[in-house]
C-alpha positions as CSV (number, residue, x, y, z in Angstrom):
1,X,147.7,132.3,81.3
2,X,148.4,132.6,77.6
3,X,146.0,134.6,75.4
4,X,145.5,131.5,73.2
5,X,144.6,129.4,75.9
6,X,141.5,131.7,77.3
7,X,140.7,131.9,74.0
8,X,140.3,128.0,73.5
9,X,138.2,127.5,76.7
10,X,136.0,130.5,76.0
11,X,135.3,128.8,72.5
12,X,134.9,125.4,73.7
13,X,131.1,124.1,73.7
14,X,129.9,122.3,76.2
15,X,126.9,119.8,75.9
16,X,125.7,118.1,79.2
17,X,124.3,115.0,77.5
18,X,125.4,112.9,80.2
19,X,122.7,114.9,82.6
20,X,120.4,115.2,79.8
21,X,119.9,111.1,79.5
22,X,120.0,110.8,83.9
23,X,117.2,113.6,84.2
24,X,115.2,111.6,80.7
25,X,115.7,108.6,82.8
26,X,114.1,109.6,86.0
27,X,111.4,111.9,84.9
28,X,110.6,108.4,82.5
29,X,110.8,106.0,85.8
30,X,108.3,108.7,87.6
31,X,106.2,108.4,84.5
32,X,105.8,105.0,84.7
33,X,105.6,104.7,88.7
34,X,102.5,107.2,88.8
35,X,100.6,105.6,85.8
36,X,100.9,101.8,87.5
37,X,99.5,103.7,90.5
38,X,96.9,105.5,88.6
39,X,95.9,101.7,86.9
40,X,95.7,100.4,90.1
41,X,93.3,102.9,91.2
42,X,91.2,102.4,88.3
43,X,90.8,98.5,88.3
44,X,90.4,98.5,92.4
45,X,87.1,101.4,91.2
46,X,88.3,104.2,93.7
47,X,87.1,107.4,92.7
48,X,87.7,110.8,94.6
């Protein structure tokens, strides 16, 4: 390999924001599971 070439992929960024918007998705879709779980606790009056 060229000098110039390691060089390029050494100094090339990378920004997973691909990941980023899968992992926002489901921790968002876990979110929303456990609080209509948690509502229908409250309205059915169960307490621990």
């Amino acid at each position: 390999m060229s000098d110039s070439h390691v060089d390029a992929t050494t100094e090339e960024e990378f920004t997973p924001r691909g990941t980023i918007a899968v992992v926002g998705l489901f921790v968002a879709s876990l979110v929303l599971l456990w609080m209509s779980i948690y509502l229908i606790l409250i309205a059915r009056g169960v307490t621990i």
